[in-house]
C-alpha positions in Angstrom: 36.0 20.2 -6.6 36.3 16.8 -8.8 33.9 17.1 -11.9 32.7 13.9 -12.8 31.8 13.5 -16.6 27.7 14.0 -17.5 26.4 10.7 -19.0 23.8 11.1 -21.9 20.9 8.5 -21.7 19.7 6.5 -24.7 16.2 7.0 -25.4 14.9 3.5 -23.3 11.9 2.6 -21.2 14.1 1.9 -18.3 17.9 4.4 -18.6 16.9 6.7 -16.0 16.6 4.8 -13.2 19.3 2.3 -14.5 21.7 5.1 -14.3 20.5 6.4 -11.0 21.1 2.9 -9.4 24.7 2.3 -11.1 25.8 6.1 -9.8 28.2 5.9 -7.3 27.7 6.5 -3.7 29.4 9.1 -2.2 30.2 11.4 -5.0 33.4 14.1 -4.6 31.5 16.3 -6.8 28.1 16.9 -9.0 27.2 14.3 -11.6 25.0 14.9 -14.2 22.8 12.7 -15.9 21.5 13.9 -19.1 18.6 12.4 -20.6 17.6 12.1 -24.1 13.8 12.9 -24.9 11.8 10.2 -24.4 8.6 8.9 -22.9 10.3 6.8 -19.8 7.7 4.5 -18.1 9.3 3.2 -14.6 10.5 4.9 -11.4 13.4 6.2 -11.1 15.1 6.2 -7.1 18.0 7.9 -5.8 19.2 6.9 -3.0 20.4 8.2 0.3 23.9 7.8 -0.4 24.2 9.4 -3.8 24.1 13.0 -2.9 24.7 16.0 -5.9 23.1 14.6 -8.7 21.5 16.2 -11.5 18.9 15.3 -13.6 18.8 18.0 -17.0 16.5 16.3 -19.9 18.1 17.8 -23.5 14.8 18.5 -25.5 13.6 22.2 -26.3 10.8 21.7 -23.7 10.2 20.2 -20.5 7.0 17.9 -21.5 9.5 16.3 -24.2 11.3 14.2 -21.6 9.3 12.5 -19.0 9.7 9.8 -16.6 6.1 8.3 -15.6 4.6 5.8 -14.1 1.1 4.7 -12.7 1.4 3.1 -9.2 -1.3 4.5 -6.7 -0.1 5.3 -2.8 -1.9 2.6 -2.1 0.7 0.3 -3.3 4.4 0.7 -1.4 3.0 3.9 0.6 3.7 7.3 -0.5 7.7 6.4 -0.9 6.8 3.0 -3.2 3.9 4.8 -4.7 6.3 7.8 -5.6 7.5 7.5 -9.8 10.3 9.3 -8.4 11.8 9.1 -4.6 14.2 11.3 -3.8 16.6 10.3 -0.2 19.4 12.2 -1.0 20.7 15.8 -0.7 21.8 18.5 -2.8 20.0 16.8 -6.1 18.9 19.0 -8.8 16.2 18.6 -11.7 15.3 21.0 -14.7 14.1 21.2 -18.2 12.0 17.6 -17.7 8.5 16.2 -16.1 7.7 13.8 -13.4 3.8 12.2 -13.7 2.5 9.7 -11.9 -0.6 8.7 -14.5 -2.5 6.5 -12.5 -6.3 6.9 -13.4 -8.0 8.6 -10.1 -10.7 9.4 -12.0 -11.5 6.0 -13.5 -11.5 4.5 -10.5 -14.4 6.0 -9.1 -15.1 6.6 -5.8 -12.4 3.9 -4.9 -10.0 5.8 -6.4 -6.1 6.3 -4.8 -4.2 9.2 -4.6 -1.2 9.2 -7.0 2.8 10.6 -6.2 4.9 12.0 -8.8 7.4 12.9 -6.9 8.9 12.7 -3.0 11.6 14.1 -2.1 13.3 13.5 1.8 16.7 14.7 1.1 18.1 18.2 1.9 18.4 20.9 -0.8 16.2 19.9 -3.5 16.5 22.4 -6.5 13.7 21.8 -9.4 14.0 24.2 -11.9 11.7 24.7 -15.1 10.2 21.4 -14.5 7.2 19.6 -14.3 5.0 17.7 -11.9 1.4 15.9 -12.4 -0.6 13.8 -10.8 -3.9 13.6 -8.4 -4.2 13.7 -5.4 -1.0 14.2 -3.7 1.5 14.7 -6.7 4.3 15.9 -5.1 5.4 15.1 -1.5 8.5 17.6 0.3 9.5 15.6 3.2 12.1 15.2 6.1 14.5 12.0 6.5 13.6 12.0 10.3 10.3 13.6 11.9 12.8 15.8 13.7 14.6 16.7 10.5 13.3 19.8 8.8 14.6 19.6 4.7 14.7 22.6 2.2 13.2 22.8 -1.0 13.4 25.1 -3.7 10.8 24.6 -7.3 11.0 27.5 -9.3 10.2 28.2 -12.8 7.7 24.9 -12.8 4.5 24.1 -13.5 2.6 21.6 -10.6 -0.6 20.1 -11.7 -3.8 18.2 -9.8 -6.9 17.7 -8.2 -6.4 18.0 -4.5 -4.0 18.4 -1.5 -0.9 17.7 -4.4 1.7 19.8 -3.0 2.2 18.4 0.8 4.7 17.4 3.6 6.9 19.2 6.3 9.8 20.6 4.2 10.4 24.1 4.5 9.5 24.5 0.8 9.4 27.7 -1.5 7.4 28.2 -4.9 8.6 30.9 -6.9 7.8 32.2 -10.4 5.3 29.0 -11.6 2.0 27.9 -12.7 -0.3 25.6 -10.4 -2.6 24.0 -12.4 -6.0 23.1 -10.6 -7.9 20.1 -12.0 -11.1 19.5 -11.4 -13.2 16.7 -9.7 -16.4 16.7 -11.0 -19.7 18.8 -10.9 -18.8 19.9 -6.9 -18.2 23.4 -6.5 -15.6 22.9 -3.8 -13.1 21.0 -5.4 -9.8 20.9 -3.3 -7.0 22.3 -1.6 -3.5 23.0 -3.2 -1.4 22.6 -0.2 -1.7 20.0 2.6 1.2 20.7 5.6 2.5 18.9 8.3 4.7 21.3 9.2 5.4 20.9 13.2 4.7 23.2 15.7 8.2 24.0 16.8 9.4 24.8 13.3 9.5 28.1 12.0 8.9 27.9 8.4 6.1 25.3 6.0 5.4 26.4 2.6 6.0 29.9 0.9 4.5 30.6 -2.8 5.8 33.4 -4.3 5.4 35.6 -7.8 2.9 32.5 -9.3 -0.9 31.8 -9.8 -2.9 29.3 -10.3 -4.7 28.4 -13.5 -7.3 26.0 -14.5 -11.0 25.6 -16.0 -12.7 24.9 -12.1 -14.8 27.4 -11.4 -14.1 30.5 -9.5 -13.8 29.9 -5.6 -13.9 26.3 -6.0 -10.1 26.0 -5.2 -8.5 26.7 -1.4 -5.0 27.2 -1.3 -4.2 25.0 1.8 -5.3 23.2 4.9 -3.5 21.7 7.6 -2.2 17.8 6.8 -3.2 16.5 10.5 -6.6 17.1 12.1 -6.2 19.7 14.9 -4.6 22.0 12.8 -5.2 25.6 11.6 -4.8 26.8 8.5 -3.4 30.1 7.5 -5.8 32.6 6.5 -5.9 36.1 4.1 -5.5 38.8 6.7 -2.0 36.4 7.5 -0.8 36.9 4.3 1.3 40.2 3.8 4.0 41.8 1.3 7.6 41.6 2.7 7.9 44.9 2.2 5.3 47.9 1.6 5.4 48.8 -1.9 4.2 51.8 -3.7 4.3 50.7 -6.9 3.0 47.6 -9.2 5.0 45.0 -10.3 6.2 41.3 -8.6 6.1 40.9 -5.5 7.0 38.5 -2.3 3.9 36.7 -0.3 5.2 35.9 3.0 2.9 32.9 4.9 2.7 33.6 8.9 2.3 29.9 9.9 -0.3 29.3 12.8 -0.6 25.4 14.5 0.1 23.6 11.1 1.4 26.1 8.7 0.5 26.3 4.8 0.9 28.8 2.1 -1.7 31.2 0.6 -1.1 31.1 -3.4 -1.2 34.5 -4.5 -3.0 35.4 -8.0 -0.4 37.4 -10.1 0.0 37.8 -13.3 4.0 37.3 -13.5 5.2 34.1 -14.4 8.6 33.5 -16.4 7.0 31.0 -18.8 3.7 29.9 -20.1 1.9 26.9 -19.3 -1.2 26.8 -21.8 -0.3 24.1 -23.1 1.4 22.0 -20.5 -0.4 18.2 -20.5 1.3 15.3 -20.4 -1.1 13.1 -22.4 -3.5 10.7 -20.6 -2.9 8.4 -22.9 0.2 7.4 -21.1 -2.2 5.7 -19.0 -2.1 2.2 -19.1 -1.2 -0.9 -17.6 2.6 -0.2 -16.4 5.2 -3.1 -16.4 6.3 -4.7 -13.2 7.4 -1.9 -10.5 8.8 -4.5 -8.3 11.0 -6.1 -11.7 12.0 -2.3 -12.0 13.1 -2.1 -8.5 14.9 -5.6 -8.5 16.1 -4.6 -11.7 17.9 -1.6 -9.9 19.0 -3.7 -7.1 20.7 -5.7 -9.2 22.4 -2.9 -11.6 23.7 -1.4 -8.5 25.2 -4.9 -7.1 27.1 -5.2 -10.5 28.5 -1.6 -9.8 30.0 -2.5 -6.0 26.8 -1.1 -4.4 23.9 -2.7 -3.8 21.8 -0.1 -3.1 21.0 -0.9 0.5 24.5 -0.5 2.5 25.7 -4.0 2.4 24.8 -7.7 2.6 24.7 -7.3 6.6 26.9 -10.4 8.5 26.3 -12.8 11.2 27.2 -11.0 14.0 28.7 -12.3 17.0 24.9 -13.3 18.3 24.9 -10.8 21.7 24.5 -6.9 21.5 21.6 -4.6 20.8 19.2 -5.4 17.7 16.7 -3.4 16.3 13.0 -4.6 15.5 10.4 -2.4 13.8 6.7 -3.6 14.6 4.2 -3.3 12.0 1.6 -3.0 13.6 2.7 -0.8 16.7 0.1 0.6 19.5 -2.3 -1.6 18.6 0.2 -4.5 19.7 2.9 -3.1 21.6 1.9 -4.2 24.9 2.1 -7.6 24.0 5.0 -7.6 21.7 7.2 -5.6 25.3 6.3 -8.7 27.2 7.8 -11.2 24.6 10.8 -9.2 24.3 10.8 -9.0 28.1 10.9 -12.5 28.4 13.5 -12.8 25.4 15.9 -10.7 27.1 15.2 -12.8 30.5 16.6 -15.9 28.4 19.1 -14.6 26.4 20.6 -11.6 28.5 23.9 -10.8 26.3 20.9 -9.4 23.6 19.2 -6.4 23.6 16.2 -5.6 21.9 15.4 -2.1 20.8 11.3 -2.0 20.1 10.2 0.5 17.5 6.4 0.5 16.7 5.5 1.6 13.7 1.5 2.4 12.8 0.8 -0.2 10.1 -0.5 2.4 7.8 2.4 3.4 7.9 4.8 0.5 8.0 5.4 0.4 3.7 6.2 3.9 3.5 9.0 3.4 6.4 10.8 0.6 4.6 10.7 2.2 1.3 12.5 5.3 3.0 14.8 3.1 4.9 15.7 0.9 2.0 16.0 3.8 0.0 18.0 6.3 2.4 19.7 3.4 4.6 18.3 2.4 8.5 16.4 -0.9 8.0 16.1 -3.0 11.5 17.3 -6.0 11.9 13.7 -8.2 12.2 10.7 -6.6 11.1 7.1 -7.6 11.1 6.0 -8.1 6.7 2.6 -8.2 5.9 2.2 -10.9 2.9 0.4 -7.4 1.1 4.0 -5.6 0.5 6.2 -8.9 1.0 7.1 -8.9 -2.7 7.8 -5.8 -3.1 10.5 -5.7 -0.2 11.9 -9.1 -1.9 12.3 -7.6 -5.2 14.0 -4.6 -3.6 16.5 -7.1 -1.8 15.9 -5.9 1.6 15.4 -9.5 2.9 17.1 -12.3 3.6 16.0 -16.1 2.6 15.1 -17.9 6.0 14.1 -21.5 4.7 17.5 -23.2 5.6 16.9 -21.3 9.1 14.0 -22.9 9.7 15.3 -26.3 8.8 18.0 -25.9 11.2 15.9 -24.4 14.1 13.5 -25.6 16.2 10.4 -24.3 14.3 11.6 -27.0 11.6 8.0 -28.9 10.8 6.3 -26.5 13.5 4.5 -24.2 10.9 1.1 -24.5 9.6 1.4 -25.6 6.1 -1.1 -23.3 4.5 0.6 -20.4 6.1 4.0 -21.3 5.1 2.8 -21.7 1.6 0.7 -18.5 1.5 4.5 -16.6 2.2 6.1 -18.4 -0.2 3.5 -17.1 -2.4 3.2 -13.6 -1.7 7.2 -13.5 -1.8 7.1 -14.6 -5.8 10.1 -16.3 -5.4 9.4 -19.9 -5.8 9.6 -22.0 -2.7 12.0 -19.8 -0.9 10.6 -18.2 2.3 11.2 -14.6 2.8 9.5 -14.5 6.2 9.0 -16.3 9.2 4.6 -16.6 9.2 3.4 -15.7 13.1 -0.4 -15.5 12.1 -3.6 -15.4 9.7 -6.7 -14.4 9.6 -9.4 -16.1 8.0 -12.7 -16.2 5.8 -15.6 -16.5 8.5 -19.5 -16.8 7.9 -20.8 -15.2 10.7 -24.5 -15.6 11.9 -26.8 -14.4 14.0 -27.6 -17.3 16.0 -31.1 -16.5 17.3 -32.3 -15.9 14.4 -31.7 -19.4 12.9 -33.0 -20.9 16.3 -36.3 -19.5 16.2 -36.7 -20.3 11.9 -35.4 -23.7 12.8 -32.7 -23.5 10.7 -29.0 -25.3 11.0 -25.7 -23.9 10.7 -24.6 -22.4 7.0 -22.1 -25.1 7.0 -22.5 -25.9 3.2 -23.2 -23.5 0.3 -27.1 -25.5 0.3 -27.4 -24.4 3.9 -26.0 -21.1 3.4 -28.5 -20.0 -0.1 -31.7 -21.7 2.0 -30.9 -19.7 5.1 -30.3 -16.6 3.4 -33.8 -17.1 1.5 -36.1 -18.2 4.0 -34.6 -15.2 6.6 -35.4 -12.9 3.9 -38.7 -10.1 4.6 -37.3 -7.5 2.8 -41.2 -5.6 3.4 -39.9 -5.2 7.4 -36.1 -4.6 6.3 -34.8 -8.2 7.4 -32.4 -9.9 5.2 -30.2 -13.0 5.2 -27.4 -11.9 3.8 -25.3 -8.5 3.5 -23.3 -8.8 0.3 -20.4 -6.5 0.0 -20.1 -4.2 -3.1 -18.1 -1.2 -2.3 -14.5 -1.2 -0.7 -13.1 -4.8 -0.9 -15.4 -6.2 -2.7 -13.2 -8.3 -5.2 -11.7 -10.6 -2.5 -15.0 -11.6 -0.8 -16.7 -12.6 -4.0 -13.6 -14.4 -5.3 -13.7 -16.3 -1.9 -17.5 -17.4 -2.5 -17.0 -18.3 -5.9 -13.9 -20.5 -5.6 -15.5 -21.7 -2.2 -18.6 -23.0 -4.4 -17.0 -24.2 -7.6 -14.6 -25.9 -5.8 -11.4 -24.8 -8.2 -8.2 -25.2 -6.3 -5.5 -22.9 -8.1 -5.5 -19.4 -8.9 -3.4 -20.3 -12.2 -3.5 -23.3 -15.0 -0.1 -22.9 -16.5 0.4 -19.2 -16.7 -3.8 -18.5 -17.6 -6.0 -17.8 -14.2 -8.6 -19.9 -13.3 -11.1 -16.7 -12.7 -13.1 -17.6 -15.5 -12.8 -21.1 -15.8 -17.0 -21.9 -16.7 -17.1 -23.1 -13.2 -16.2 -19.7 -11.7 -18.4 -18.0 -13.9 -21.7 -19.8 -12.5 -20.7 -19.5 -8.9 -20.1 -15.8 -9.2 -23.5 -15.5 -11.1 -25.5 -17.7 -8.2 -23.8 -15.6 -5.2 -24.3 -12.1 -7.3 -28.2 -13.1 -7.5 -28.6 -12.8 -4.1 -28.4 -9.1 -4.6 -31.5 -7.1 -3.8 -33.5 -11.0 -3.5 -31.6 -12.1 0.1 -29.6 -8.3 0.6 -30.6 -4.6 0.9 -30.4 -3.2 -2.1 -28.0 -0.1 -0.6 -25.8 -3.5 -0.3 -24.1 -2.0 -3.7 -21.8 0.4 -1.5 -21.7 -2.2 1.5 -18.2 -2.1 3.1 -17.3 -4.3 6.4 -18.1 -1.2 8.8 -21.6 -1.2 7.3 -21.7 -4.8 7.1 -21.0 -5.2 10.3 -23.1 -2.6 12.0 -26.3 -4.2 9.8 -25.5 -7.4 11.3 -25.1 -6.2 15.1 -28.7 -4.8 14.7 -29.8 -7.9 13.6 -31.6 -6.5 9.9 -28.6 -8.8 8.6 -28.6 -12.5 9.8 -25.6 -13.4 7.8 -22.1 -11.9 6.5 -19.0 -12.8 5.4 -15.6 -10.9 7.0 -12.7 -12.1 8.3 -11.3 -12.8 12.0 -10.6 -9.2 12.8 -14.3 -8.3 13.6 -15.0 -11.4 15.8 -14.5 -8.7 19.4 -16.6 -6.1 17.5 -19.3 -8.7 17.5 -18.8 -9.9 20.8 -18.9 -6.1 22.3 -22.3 -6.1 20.6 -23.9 -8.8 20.4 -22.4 -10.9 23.4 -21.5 -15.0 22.6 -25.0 -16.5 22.5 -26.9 -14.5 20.2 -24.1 -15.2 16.7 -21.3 -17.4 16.0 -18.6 -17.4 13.7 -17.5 -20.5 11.3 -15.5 -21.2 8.8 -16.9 -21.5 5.1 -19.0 -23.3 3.8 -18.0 -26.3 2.7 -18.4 -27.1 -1.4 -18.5 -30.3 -3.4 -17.3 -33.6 -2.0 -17.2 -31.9 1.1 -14.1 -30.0 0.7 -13.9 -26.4 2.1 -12.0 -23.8 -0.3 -10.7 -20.5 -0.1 -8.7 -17.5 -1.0 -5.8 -16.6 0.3 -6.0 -14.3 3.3 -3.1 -12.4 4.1 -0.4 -13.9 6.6 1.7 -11.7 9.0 5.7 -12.7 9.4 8.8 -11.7 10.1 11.5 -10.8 8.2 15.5 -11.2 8.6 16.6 -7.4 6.8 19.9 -8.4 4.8 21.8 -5.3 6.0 21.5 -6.9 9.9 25.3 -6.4 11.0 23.8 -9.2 14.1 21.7 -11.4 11.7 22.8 -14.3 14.4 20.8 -12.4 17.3 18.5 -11.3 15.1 17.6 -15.2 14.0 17.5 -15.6 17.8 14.9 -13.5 18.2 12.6 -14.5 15.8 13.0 -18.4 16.8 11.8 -17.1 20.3 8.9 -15.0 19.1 7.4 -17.9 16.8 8.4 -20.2 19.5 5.0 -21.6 20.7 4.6 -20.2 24.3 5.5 -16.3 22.2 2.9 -17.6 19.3 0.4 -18.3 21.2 0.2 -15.4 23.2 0.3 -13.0 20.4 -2.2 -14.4 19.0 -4.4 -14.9 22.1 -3.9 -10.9 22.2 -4.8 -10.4 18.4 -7.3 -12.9 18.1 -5.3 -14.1 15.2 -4.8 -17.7 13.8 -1.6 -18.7 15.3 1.1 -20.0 13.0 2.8 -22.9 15.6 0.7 -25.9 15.0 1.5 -26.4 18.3 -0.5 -23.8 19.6 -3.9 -25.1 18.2 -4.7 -27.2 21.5 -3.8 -24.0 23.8 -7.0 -23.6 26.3 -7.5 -19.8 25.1 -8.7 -21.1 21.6 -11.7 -22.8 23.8 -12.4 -19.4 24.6 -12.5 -17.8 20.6 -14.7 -20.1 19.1 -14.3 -18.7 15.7 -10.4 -18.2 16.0 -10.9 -22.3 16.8 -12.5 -23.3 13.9 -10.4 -21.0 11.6 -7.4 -22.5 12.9 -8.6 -26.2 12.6 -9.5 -25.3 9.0 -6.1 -24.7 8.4 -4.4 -27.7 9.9 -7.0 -30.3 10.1 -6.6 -31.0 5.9 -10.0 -29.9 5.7 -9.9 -27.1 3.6 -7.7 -25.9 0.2 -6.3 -22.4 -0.1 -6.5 -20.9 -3.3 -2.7 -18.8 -3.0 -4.2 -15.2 -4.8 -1.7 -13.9 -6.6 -0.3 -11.2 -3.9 3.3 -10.9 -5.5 2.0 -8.9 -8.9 2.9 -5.1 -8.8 -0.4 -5.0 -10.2 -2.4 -7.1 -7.6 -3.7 -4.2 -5.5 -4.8 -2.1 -8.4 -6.5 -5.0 -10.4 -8.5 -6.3 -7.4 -9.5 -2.8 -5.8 -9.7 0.8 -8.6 -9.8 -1.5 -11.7 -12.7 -3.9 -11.0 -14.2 -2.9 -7.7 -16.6 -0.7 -9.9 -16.9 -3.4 -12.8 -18.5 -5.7 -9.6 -20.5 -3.1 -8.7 -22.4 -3.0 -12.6 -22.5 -6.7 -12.3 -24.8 -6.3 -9.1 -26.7 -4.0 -11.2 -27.1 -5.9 -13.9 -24.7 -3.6 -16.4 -21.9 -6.2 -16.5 -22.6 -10.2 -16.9 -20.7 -12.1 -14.4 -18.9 -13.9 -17.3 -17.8 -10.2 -18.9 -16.3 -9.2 -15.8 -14.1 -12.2 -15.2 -13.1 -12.2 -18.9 -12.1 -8.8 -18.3 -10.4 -9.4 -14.6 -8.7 -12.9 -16.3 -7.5 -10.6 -19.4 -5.7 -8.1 -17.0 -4.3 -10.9 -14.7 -2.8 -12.7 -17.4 -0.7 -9.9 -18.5 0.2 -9.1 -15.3 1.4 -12.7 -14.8 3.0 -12.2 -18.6 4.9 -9.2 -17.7 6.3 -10.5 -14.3 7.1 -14.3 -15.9 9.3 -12.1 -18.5 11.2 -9.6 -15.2 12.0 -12.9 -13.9 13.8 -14.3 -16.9 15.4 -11.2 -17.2 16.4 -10.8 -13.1 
């Protein structure tokens, strides 16, 4: 066997993972990378194609060398979300600790579920290490639903609040601590384990010779349930000694698994090592640099190296054979997307086109695996949400000289075409191909203005009379339902640069949030609280929004396109209406951002000619407009507007003229930063809600949203120079 020298890392915020992405691919033999003690905060990958690496950190204890960062699930899916993603096989770790210190807890009941580690590869070793987290701190997976991996932790220490050992690899726990956190003053506070072990597979999780410690109080902790609803978990009179014994001393807990299978955690009182005092310090919390700079820092370590961490620039292709195209958005849109490709393939029948449909929830964690492990498609549908992140990780190809050359060339909606350049934080470069967008919508209940003799909400004056004079809060009617809970932060930004009339997110490289302007709109739409809305408004999401409306205690909200057929369902089309925004000073309609669907050219595409092919077709405007017909989206082919099935979706109609007609100015929210999701949802969603309550002044939370957005935009200015 070929024994390749161990490299010893410097003590740097960013070695690890710089020496994970320059390690060759295909090692002969074990490599070891050993690394200095140190606080490192960034994420750290391994890749797919670098199998039989070790990671061995050289202080005298394992909380002395840590790799940590603080991204939530909710940003890049459990892979992205991951401080450490593991693709590869036959990788060891010991003597270190993985965190991911994202602040559950301070985010409230908005909170996201945080990922130390994930591993997908095939014997995993972890030995006398370290994991913490929250919810979910450290993922076993497969490469492949049908591929069952092995995992061995031993000698560790696994720390969090619920569900934070989980996935379908056939996993063992031996000899180490589980440390249960508690979540508050509830007396049942969680399960260890979460499975998704299949059916058909023999073994899930086994815990052996370990207990769990913590200061919950007794009974409050479970040691598993099943990961997917239907299942059933394993239960005590299942768990039994390997072998009878007649005398005291360790002993083997074997799990019989039922429809999911999980462990049972033993309490013993054998471990090889104390844990008291394992704590990696919360005050590692904090705001994290740039985790898509980190990963397009990697990309580009591994380029200079002869790899670029994906499998290859792709090529052109001959332009006939068999591509692959992963939809993101699959069952809900699959029977529409099977009749483009149908009529693709009836036009160009020398390609093939394989459909893969992917859940959307999903859709983030499948790209990070694939970029990661290797298998990206050749066109894939990209959400504006997680188009930065794929660009920074290199995985797609430019496509602005392609549409020059092709027959979309002046065919896109401007806004849209700007919102991807946008989201893609790369300048005026394109990194997708925009087929549609929702839009901000005022929806209102029709009959009720009729018989008050009041006209449409069309300007913000409209819009505060109506919701005043269909106000009798004493018989529960309100006009308006103001939305404090789950996605909050967008809607008010929306009404506040809609009323002070403020074009650009940024001046220079300083937000506009809480220009003086801002702050007074904020402050007149927050007054409406408890005056014009129910005062339970303060947890309002859109499912309670809309339900509120539909019963008609509500005669206006704000939401998006997507619940225009809920209404409809309910309500009919003569009883509410959907319109665009109210219109602001001068006359001029402005909004935020709403995030525009594309797709995507994958730079490994070994056909990128038919791939190009196939995406010229689907945006093509017959293909446009009949997506969006089925979606009920905004189409992105300006040709499109004047197709006779808008006449049909009145507020699809008016969106779309909003966006083409040069009526209306999009403020371009700032979708690129890392930082984005968790400074507009877990970091301020709360900080709105005191403002509704009158325990934060509209102008202190701005000052406090601008200050965080600023050094966002600060820390991703200075990757850039850098990249």
């Amino acid at each position: 066997m070929t024994h390749f020298p161990s490299k010893r890392l410097p003590r740097s915020g960013a070695a690890p993972g710089r020496a994970l992405a320059a390690a060759s691919a295909g090692n002969g033999g074990r490599v070891t990378l050993r690394i200095t003690p140190g606080t490192y905060r960034e994420k750290a990958r391994i890749s797919a194609d670098k199998p039989k690496i070790s990671l061995q950190g050289t202080g005298q204890n394992r909380p002395d060398t840590v790799i940590v960062y603080d991204t939530p699930a909710a940003y890049g899916g459990s892979t992205g979300g991951a401080t450490v993603p593991i693709a590869s096989s036959d990788v060891s770790a010991r003597d270190l600790a993985f965190a991911d210190d994202f602040d559950e807890a301070a985010a409230g009941p908005n909170g996201e579920r945080a990922l130390a580690v994930r591993t997908t590869g095939d014997r995993t070793v972890f030995e006398d290490t370290a994991f913490q987290g929250d919810q979910d701190t450290l993922m076993t997976d497969g490469p492949e639903p049908d591929v069952v991996s092995r995992v061995r932790i031993r000698d560790s220490y696994l720390e969090g609040d619920a569900d934070f050992l989980r996935g379908r690899a056939a996993t063992v726990v031996e000899d180490s601590l589980v440390g249960a956190l508690g979540r508050g003053p509830a007396t049942d506070d969680g399960h260890v384990t979460a499975a998704s072990t299949w059916k058909g597979d023999p073994y899930g999780f086994l815990t052996t010779r370990s207990r769990i410690v913590g200061d919950t109080p007794a009974g409050s902790f479970h040691p598993g349930r099943p990961r997917h609803p239907g299942g059933k978990p394993g239960t005590a009179p299942l768990v039994t000694p390997a072998r009878p014994r007649t005398t005291g001393g360790p002993r083997t807990i074997r799990t019989t698994r039922s429809t999911e299978g999980h462990p049972t955690l033993p309490r013993t009182t054998r471990t090889r090592k104390r844990e008291a005092d394992m704590t990696i310090s919360r005050s590692l919390r904090g705001r994290a640099a740039s985790a898509v700079a980190l990963t397009a820092t990697l990309a580009l370590t591994a380029t200079a190296c002869g790899d670029d961490g994906t499998g290859g620039s792709g090529t052109e292709g001959s332009g006939k054979g068999t591509i692959t195209f992963w939809d993101n958005n699959g069952g809900v849109r699959t029977a529409v997307w099977q009749e483009i490709i149908k009529d693709f393939e009836a036009k160009n029948p020398d390609i093939k086109v394989k459909y893969v449909p992917i859940p959307s929830e999903d859709v983030q964690s499948k790209y990070d695996t694939a970029i990661a492990g290797g298998g990206l498609p050749d066109v894939g549908g990209v959400g504006a949400a997680y188009l930065a992140n794929m660009v920074a990780q290199n995985a797609l190809d430019p496509v602005g000289e392609r549409i020059e050359a092709s027959s979309l060339k002046g065919k896109l909606v401007p806004g849209m075409v700007e919102s991807v350049k946008s989201a893609g934080g790369r300048g005026d470069e394109m990194y997708s191909v925009p087929t549609s967008a929702s839009n901000g919508v005022v929806y209102y209940r029709t009959d009720l203005f009729k018989a008050a003799g009041l006209p449409a909400p069309t300007t913000w004056d409209a819009f505060y009379t109506a919701a005043a004079k269909l106000t009798d809060a004493k018989n529960n009617k309100f006009g308006y339902t103001i939305r404090g809970g789950s996605g909050s932060i967008a809607q008010a930004l929306d009404a506040m640069y809609g009323q002070s009339g403020i074009t650009e997110f940024w001046k220079g490289d300083k937000t506009t949030v809480n220009d003086p302007k801002n702050v007074a709109a904020l402050g007149k739409y927050v007054g409406l609280y408890k005056k014009a809305t129910p005062e339970a408004d303060v947890n309002n999401d859109f499912k309670k929004m809309n339900a509120q409306f539909d019963s008609g205690s509500i005669a206006m909200m704000n939401h998006n396109l997507g619940s225009y057929t809920d209404h409809v369902k309910a309500l009919g089309t003569d009883k509410f209406a959907g319109i665009p925004n109210p219109v602001g000073p001068g006359g001029v309609r402005v909004q935020v951002s709403n995030p525009v669907d594309g797709l995507g050219l994958f730079r490994t595409s070994e056909n990128k000619a038919a791939a190009w092919k196939f995406i010229e077709f689907a945006v093509s405007h017959e293909s446009n407009s009949k997506w969006n017909e089925s979606a009920g989206a905004i189409p992105s082919h300006t040709d499109a507007a004047g197709d006779a099935w808008l006449d049909k979706a009145q507020a699809t109609k008016l969106g779309a003229q909003a966006l083409t007609d040069g009526s209306t100015k999009i403020v371009q929210l700032p979708y690129y930063l890392p930082d984005w999701n968790k400074i507009s949802k877990s970091e301020n969603e709360p900080n709105f809600q005191k403002v509704l309550l009158g325990a934060m002044t509209p102008k202190e939370f701005l000052d406090t949203l601008a200050k965080q957005l600023n050094e966002a935009q600060a820390e991703w200015n200075e990757q850039l120079k850098k990249g």
